[in-house]
C-alpha positions as CSV (number, residue, x, y, z in Angstrom):
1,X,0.0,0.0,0.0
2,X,3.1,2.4,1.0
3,X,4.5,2.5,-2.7
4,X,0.8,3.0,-4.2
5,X,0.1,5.9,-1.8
6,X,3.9,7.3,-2.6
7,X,2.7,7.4,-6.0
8,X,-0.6,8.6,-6.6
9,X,-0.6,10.8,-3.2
10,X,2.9,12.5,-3.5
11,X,3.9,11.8,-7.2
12,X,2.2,11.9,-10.6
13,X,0.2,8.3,-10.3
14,X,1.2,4.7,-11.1
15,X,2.6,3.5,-14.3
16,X,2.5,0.5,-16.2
17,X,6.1,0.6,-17.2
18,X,8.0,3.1,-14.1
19,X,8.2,1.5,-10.5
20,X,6.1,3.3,-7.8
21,X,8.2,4.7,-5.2
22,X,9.5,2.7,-1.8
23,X,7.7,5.2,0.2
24,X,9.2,8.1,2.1
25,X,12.7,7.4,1.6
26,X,12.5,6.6,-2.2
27,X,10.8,10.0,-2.5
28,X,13.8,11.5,-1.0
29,X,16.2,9.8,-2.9
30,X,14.7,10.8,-6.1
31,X,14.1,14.5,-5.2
32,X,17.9,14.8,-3.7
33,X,19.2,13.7,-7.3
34,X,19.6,15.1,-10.9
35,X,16.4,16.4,-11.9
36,X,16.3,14.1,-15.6
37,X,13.2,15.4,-17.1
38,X,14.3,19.0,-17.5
39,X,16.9,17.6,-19.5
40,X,14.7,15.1,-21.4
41,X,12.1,17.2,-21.7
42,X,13.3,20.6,-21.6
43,X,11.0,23.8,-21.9
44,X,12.7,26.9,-22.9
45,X,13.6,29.9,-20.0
46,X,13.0,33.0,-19.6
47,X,16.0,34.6,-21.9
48,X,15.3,32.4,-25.0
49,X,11.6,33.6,-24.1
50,X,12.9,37.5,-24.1
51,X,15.1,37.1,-27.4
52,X,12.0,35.9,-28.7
53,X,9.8,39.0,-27.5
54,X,12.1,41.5,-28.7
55,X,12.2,40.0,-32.5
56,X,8.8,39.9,-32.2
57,X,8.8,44.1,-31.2
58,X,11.2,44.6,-33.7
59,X,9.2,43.0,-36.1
60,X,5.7,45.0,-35.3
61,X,7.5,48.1,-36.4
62,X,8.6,46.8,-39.8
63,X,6.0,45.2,-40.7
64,X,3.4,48.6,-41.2
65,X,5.8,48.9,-44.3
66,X,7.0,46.1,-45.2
67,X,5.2,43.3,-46.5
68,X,7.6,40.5,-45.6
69,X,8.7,41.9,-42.0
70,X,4.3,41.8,-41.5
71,X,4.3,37.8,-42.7
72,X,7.6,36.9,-40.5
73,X,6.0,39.1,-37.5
74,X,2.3,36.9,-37.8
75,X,4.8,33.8,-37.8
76,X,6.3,34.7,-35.0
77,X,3.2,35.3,-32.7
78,X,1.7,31.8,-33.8
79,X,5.3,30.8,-33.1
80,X,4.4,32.0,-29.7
81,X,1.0,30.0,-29.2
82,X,2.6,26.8,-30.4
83,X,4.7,27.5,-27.5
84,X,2.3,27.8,-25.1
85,X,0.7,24.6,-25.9
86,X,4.3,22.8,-26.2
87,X,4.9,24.1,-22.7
88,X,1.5,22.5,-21.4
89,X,2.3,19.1,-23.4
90,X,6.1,19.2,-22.3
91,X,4.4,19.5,-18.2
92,X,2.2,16.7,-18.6
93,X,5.1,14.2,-20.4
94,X,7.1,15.0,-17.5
95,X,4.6,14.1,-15.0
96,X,4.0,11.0,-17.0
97,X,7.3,10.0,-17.6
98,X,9.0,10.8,-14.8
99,X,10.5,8.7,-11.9
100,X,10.3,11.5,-9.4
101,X,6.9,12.4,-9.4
102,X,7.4,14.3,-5.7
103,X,9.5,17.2,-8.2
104,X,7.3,17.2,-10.7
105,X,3.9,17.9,-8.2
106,X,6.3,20.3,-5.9
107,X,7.4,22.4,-9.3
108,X,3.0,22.5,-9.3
109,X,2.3,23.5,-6.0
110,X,5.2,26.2,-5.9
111,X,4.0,27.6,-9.1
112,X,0.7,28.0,-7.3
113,X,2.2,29.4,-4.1
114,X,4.2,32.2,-6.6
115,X,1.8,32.5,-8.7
116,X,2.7,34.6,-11.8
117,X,-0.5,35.1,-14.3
118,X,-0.3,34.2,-18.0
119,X,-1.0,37.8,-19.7
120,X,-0.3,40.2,-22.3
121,X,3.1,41.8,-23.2
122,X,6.0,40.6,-21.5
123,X,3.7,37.9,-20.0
124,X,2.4,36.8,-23.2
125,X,3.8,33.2,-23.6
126,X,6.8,33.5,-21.4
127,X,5.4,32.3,-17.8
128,X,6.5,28.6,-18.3
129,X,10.0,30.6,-18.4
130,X,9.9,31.8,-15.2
131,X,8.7,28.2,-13.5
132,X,11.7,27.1,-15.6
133,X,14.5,29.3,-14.4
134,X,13.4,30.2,-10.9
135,X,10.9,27.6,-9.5
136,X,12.0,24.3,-10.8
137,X,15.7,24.5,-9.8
138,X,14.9,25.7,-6.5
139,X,12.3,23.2,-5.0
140,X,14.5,20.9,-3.1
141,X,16.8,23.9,-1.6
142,X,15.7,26.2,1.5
143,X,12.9,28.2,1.1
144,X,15.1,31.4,1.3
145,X,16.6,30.6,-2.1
146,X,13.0,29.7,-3.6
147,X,11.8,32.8,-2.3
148,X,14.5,35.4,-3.2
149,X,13.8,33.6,-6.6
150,X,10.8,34.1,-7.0
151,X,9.8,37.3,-6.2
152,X,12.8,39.3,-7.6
153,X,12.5,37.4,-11.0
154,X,11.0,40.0,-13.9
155,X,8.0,37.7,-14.0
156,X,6.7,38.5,-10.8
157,X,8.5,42.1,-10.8
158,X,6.3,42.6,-14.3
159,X,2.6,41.2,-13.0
160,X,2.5,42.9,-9.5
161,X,3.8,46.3,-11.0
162,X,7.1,46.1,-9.5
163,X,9.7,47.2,-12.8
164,X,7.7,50.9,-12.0
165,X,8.2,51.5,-8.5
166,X,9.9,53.9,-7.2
167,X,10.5,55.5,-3.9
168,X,9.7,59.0,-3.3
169,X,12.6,60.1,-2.0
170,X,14.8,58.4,-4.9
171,X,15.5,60.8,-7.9
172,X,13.0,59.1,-10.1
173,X,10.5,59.2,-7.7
174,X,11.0,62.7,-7.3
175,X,10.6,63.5,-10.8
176,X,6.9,62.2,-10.4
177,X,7.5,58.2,-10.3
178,X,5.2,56.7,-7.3
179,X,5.6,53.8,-5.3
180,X,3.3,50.5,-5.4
181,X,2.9,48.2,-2.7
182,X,1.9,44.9,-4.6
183,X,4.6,42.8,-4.2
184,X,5.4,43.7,-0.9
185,X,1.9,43.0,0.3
186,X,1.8,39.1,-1.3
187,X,5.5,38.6,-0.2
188,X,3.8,39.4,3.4
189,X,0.5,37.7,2.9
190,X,0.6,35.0,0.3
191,X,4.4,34.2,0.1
192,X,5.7,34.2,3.6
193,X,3.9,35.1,6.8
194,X,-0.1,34.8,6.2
195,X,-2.8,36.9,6.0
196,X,-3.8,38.4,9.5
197,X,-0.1,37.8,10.9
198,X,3.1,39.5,12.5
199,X,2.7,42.6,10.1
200,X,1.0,46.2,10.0
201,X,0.4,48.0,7.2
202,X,3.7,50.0,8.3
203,X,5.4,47.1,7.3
204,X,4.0,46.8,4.1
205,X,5.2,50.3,3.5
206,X,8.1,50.4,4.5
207,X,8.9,47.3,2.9
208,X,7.5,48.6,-0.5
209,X,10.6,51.1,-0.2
210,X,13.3,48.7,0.5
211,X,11.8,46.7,-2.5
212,X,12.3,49.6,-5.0
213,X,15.1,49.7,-7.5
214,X,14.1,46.0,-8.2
215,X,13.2,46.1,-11.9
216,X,14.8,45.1,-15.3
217,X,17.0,46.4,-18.2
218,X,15.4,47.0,-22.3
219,X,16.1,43.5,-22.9
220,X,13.6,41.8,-19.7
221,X,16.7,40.8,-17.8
222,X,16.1,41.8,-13.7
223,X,18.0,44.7,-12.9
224,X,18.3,46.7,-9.8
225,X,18.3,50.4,-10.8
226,X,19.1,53.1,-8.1
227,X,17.9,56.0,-9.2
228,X,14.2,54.4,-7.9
229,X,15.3,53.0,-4.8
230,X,14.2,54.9,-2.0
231,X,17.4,56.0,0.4
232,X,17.5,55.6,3.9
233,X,16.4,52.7,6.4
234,X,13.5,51.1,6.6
235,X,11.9,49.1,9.4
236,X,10.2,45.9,8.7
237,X,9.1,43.7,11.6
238,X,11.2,45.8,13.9
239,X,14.0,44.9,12.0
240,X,16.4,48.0,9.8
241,X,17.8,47.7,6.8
242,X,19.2,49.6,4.1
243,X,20.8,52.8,4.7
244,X,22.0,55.9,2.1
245,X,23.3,54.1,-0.4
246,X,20.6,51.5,-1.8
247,X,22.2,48.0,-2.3
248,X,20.1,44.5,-3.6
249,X,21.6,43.0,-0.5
250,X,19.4,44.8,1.6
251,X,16.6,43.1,-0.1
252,X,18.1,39.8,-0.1
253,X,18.3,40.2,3.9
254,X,14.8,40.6,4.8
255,X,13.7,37.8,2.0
256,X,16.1,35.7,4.4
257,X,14.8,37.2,7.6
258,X,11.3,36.5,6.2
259,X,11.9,32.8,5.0
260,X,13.0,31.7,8.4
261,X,10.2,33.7,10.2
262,X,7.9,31.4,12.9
263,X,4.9,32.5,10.9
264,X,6.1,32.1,7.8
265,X,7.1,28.1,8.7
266,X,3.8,27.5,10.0
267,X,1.9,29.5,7.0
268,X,4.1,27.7,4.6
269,X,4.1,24.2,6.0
270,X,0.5,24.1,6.4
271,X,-0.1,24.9,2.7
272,X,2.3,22.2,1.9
273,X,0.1,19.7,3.9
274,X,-3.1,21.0,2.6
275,X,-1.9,20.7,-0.7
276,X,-0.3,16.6,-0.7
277,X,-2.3,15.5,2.2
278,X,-6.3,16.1,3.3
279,X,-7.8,19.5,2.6
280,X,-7.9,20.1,6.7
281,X,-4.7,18.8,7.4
282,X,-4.3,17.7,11.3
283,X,-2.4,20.0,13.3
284,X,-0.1,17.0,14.7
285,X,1.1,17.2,10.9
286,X,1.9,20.8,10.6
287,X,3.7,21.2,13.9
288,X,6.0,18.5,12.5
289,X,6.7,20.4,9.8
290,X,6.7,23.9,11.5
291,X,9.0,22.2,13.8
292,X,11.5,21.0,10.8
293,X,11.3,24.3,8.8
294,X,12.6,26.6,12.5
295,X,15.2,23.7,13.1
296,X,16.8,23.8,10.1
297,X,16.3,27.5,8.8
298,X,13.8,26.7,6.3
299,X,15.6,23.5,4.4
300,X,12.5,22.6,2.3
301,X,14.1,18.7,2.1
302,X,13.8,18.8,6.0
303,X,10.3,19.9,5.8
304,X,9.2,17.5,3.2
305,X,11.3,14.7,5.2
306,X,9.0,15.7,8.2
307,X,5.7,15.3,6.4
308,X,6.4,12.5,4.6
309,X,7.9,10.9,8.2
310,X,4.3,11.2,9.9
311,X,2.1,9.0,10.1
312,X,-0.9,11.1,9.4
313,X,0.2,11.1,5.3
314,X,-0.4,7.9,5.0
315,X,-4.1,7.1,5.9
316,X,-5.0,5.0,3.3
317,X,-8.4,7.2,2.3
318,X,-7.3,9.0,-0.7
319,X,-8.5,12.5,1.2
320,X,-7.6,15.2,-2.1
321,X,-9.1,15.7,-5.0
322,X,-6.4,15.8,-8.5
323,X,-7.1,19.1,-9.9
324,X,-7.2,19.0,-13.6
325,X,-3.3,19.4,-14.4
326,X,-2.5,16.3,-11.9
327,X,-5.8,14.3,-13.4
328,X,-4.5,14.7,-17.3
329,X,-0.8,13.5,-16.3
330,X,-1.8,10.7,-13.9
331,X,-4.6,9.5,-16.4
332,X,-1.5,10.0,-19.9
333,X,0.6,7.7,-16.9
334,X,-1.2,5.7,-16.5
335,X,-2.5,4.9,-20.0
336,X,1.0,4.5,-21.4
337,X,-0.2,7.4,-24.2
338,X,2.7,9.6,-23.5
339,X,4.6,8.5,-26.7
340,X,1.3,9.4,-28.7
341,X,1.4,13.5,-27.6
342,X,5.4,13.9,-28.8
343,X,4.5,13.8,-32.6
344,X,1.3,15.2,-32.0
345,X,0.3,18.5,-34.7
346,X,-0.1,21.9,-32.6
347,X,-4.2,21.4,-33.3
348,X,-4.5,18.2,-31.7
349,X,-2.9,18.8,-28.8
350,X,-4.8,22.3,-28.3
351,X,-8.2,19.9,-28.6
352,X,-6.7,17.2,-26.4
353,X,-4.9,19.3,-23.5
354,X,-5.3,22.9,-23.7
355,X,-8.9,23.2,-24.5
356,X,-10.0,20.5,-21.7
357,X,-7.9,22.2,-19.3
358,X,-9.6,25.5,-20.0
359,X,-13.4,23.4,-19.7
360,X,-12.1,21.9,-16.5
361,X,-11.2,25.1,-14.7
362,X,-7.5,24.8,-14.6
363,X,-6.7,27.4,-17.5
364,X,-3.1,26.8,-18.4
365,X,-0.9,29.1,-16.1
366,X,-4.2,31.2,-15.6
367,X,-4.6,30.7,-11.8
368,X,-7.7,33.0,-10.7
369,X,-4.9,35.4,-9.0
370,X,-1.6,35.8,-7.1
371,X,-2.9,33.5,-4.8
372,X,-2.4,30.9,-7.0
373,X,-5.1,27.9,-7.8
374,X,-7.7,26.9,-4.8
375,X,-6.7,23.2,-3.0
376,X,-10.3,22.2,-1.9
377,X,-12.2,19.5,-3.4
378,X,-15.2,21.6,-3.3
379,X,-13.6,23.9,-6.3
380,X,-13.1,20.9,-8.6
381,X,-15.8,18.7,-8.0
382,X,-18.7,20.5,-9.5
383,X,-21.3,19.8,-12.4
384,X,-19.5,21.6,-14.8
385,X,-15.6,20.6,-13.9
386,X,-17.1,17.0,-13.7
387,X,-18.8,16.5,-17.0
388,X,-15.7,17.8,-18.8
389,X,-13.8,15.7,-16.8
390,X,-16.1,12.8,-18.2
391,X,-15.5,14.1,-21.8
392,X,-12.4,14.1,-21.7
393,X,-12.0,10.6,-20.2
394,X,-14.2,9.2,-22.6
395,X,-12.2,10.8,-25.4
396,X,-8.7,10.0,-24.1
397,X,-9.9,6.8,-24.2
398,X,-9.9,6.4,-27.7
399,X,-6.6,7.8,-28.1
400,X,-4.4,4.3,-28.4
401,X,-5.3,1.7,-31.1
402,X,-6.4,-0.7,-29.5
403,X,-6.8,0.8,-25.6
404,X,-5.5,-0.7,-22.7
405,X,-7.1,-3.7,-21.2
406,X,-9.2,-1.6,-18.7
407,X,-8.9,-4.9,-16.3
408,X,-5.4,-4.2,-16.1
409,X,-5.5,-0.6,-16.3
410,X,-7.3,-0.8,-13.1
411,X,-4.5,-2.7,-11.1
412,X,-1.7,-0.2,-13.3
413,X,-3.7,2.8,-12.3
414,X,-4.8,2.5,-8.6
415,X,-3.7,-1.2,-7.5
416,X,-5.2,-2.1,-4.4
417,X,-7.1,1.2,-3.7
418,X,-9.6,0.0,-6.7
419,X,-13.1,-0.7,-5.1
420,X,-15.2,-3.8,-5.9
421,X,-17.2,-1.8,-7.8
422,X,-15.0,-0.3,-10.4
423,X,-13.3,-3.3,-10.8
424,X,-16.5,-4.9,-11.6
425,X,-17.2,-2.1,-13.7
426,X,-14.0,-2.5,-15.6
427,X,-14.6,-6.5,-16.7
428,X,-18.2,-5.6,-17.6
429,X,-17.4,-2.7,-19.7
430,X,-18.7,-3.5,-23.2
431,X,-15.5,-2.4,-24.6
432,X,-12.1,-1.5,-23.9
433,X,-12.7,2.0,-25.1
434,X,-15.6,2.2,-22.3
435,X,-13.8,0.0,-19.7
436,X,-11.0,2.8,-20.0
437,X,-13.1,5.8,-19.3
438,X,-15.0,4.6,-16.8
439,X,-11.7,3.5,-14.6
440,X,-10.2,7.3,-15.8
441,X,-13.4,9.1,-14.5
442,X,-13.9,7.0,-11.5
443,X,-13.8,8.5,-8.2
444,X,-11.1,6.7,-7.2
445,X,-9.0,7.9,-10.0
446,X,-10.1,11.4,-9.0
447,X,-8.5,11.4,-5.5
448,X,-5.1,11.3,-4.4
């Protein structure tokens, strides 16, 4: 039961052809070694992303007169949306693919937790390039690294308004530039301490003006420019920093001083469990956690090793529900279908994956805001998300020639956590076709 529980609760599902893992330790193991799918499956960063921007704004001023420079600019912006699609498709092979589920659903959950919003301009297309460069690399360090990451990256710097902040005592801000609070509010609420915690609106302030200067050059690269940060000290939890002369390290510091904050272990460590483990995760659980994350300074391996070590992660009731981006990987897993999505046209896998998504509720890096994509059951499971759920079981169904054996796919897909029921279900299934979609829209494949 341990390696079936390792698989489907803390990695990407079973698969016919990849060994589940031993349980805690095997999770470790993987997660502590090279991360093989970003090699194997690469998806471009952020620079290849912002060489491919500014050909694409060079190209929009050519192409008014210039017949050719107008063809070559449409390329490239449907160029662009093939990406975005080859980006969803290169997520889901990995989480099908992969021996190390854990990395694959942490890179999820972190992407969640610094949420950056698919949008228009420098955003258009180019998220997947920040989870590249700043998320994926950084899930199995301490969370100071993650965080200082993260939030100075110009991904997040671009969607909370950051790259135009500036202090009002700095010479741009003086010449009429103002100063925005946005990312120093989330780093306080979403990213760190909590909502309703150690901080004042004071802090948020005066954090705001350590935080300016963070921005980035012409070419989308981040930059810290100090003609917009704000001089002088500022207080932030009763802590100074910074003085005259405006330096990035004074940033760094209170991203450090943050990451290794009480609140922030317990705000942190209980998302972590909510997320992998039951939507109201025991408190027995989280003060494990809590307990790793202030021994260790925030080593994110400790905390994981501390969940993963109690006993409350492995009840055998599968308590969460697989929002759609774990569903479509674990159900491509377990199907063996991966092969059939690497040759696939950039229409088919739109209608297969992106569109499905989209019906689902999980728009592809289009999380409802900077709080990232909700974790209880009760935002998945509803009319809607469930009949396109069903649809798109039915139809993935029909994808291999002939499908699996949906008597087998059972064992392969949730071993002994299939009911009598569905494995009834799965002999008496008129065809292999239906036998498949019933096991992929069962509720037991819908939990983790």
């Amino acid at each position: 039961m341990i390696p079936t529980l390792a698989a489907i609760r803390f990695g990407t599902g079973l698969s016919p052809a990849i060994a589940a893992p031993d349980g805690p330790a095997g999770l470790l193991s993987a997660l502590e070694g090279a991360d093989r799918m970003a090699s194997e499956v690469p998806i471009p960063g952020w620079d290849a992303r912002m060489e491919t921007r500014a050909e694409i704004a060079r190209l929009r001023k050519l192409k008014r007169d210039d017949e050719e420079a107008d063809k070559r600019y449409q390329d490239a912006r449907r160029g662009e949306d093939r990406l975005y699609v080859r980006d969803l498709t290169a997520t889901l092979l990995r989480g099908a693919r992969t021996s190390d589920g854990m990395r694959e659903r942490l890179v999820w959950f972190w992407t969640g937790h610094f949420a950056v919003i698919e949008g228009a301009n420098i955003l258009r297309r180019t998220v997947a390039g920040y989870v590249e460069d700043a998320i994926r690399p950084n899930v199995a360090s301490d969370f100071a690294t993650l965080l200082r990451a993260a939030v100075t990256h110009p991904a997040m710097l671009n969607y909370l308004d950051q790259v135009r902040s500036a202090g009002p005592g700095s010479p741009r801000g003086r010449r009429g530039g103002g100063l925005n609070e946005n990312l120093a509010r989330e780093i306080l609420e979403l990213h760190t301490l909590g909502v309703g915690t150690a901080y004042t609106q004071t802090d948020v302030r005066q954090l705001a003006e350590l935080l300016t200067g963070l921005t980035q050059d012409k070419t989308g690269r981040a930059q810290f420019q100090r003609n917009m940060a704000e001089p002088g000290a500022e207080t932030v939890l009763g802590r100074s920093y910074g003085g005259d002369r405006p330096n990035r390290g004074d940033i760094d510091a209170v991203l450090d001083d943050l990451s290794v904050h009480p609140a922030t272990a317990r705000h942190v460590s209980g998302k972590l469990a909510h997320h992998f483990v039951s939507d109201t995760p025991p408190g027995e659980l989280v003060d494990a956690m809590e307990a790793a994350w202030l021994r260790t300074d925030g080593d994110l391996m400790a905390v994981y090793g501390a969940m993963l070590d109690h006993p409350a992660a492995w009840q055998p009731a599968l308590a969460k529900v697989r929002a759609p981006l774990d569903f479509m990987a674990a159900a491509i897993r377990a199907t063996g279908a991966a092969d059939l999505l690497d040759g696939a046209k950039h229409p088919e896998l739109r209608e297969r994956l992106l569109r499905p998504m989209e019906r689902m509720g999980q728009p592809w890096l289009r999380p409802p805001g900077p709080d990232g994509w909700p974790e209880d059951a009760t935002v998945w499971i509803t009319p809607q998300g469930l009949a396109a759920r069903l649809d798109w079981a039915m139809a993935a169904a029909g994808w291999q020639s002939p499908p699996p054996d949906p008597r087998e796919l059972v064992a392969t897909a949730l071993g002994p956590l299939a009911s009598e029921r569905l494995l009834f279900a799965a002999r008496a299934a008129e065809d292999r076709a239906a036998g498949v979609g019933l096991v992929l829209s069962s509720p037991e494949f819908q939990r983790r």
